[in-house]
C-alpha positions, 0 to 999 in steps of 0.5 A, a space after each residue: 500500500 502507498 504507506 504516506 498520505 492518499 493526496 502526498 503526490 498532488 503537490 508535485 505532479 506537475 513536475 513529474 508527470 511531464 518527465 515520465 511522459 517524456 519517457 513513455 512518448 519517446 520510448 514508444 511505451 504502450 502500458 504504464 504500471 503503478 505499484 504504489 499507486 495511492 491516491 492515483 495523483 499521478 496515474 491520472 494525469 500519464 497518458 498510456 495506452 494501458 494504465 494499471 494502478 495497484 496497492 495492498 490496501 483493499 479499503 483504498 482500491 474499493 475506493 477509487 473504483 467507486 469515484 472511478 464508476 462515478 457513485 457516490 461518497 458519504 455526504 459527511 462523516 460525523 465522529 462518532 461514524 469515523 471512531 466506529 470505522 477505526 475501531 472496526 478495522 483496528 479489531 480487525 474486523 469491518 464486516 459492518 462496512 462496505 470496503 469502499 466505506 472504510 476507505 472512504 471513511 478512513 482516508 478522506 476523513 482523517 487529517 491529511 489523508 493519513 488513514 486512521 492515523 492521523 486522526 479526524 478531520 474535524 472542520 475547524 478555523 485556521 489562521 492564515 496570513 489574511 486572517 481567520 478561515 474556515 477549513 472543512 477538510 472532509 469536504 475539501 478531500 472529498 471534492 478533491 477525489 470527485 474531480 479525478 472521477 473523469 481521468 481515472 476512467 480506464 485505469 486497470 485497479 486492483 489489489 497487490 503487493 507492490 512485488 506481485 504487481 508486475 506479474 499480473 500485467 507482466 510485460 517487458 518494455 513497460 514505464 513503471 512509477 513507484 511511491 514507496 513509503 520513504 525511508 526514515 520519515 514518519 510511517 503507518 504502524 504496518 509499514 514498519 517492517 517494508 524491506 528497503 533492500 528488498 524494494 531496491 532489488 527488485 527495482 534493478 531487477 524491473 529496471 532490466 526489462 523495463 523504464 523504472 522511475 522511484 520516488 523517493 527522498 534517498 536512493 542506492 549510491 546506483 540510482 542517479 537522482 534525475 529531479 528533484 524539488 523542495 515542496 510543503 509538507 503539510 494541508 495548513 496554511 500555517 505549517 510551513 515545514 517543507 521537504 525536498 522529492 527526488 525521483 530516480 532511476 537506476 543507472 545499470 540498467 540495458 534500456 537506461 544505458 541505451 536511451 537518450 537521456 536529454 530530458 525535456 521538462 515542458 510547463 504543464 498545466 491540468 
């Protein structure tokens, strides 16, 4: 599961995106595969002939299959609906839920889009350079996710583990774009135990066959940063912490060594 928050990725898809269709129109790419695809911030803007976006979290695909088939979200989300959520998937147990309920519940509804963890969003006044402002963050989220519901029309989702995701559209000469939780920043509780090495190895191994493209705050001494950007951190106004997003690549690959490099990075604009 994309392991930082659902929209972590909006802040800097202007950036990326035209990198990565760089790749995929020079490169004559035909299937464009997300194994950590999140909030879809990126997918939904790649142009591809086949796009697959995949994630461990059941809750979130559920989700995004449902804005993606156009039907409807909770209007609100009281807290006492929220806690009830959290509780149920703390113990295991959402049988009361509807899948696309938890995800709803627990992604839009919880500050930052932080699942569980990061605690409810409750509507509340902000303070900002202009003075005092009302946030209704479920609402803002909400409306978010809603305007996405015409670009993820023909996206492939389904739920796997970011290793087994390859396999089922399992295919050479593919761009793949992975957002993996990054080492040594804040995580959710069952994203402790991701295996860095792991995902490092099997990057050099999809990066033989295929464009392989990984965000990420620190890399192998092998994967050469090819962008790089300082964005905010956070929703608020106030908070103005910042954070710096690499993309990489590997830089032992075949297909990397033969490709012409020459990025171009055109202004975009969604």
């Amino acid at each position: 599961m994309n392991l930082k928050y659902m929209g972590s990725k909006s802040r800097i898809a202007k950036y990326i995106v035209p990198i990565i269709q760089n790749y995929i129109n020079e490169n004559g790419i035909k299937k464009y595969v997300e194994p950590f695809v999140g909030g879809a911030n990126i997918i939904d803007k790649v142009q591809c002939e086949e796009k697959y976006g995949f994630d461990k979290n059941k809750y979130l695909i559920a989700l995004l299959k449902r804005v993606q088939s156009g039907e409807e979200l909770y209007e609100e989300v009281p807290k006492d609906l929220y806690d009830k959520a959290r509780t149920a998937f703390n113990n295991g147990n959402t049988s009361e839920f509807e899948d696309w309920k938890i995800g709803n519940i627990g992604f839009i509804a919880s500050f930052n889009g932080r699942w569980f963890d990061g605690g409810y969003a409750k509507t509340g006044y902000e303070k900002t350079k202009n003075g005092m402002r009302l946030r209704n963050y479920y609402q803002e989220a909400k409306n978010n996710i809603l305007t996405q519901a015409s670009d993820l029309k023909g996206i492939v989702f389904g739920v796997s583990d970011y290793k087994e995701s390859i396999e089922l559209p399992y295919d050479s000469g593919m761009l793949i774009y992975c957002d993996p939780p990054y080492q040594g920043t804040k995580q959710y509780a069952n994203a402790m135990t991701f295996d860095y090495n792991e995902f490092w190895q099997t990057m050099r191994d999809w990066s033989k066959n295929n464009i392989v493209l990984i965000s990420e705050q620190n890399a192998p001494d092998d994967f050469e940063c090819i962008w790089e950007q300082e964005v905010s951190r956070s929703i608020k106004a106030a908070d103005k912490s910042k954070s710096t997003e690499k993309l990489f690549k590997w830089n032992g690959g075949v297909i990397q060594k033969e490709m012409d490099h020459r990025l171009i990075f055109p202004e975009t604009s969604y």
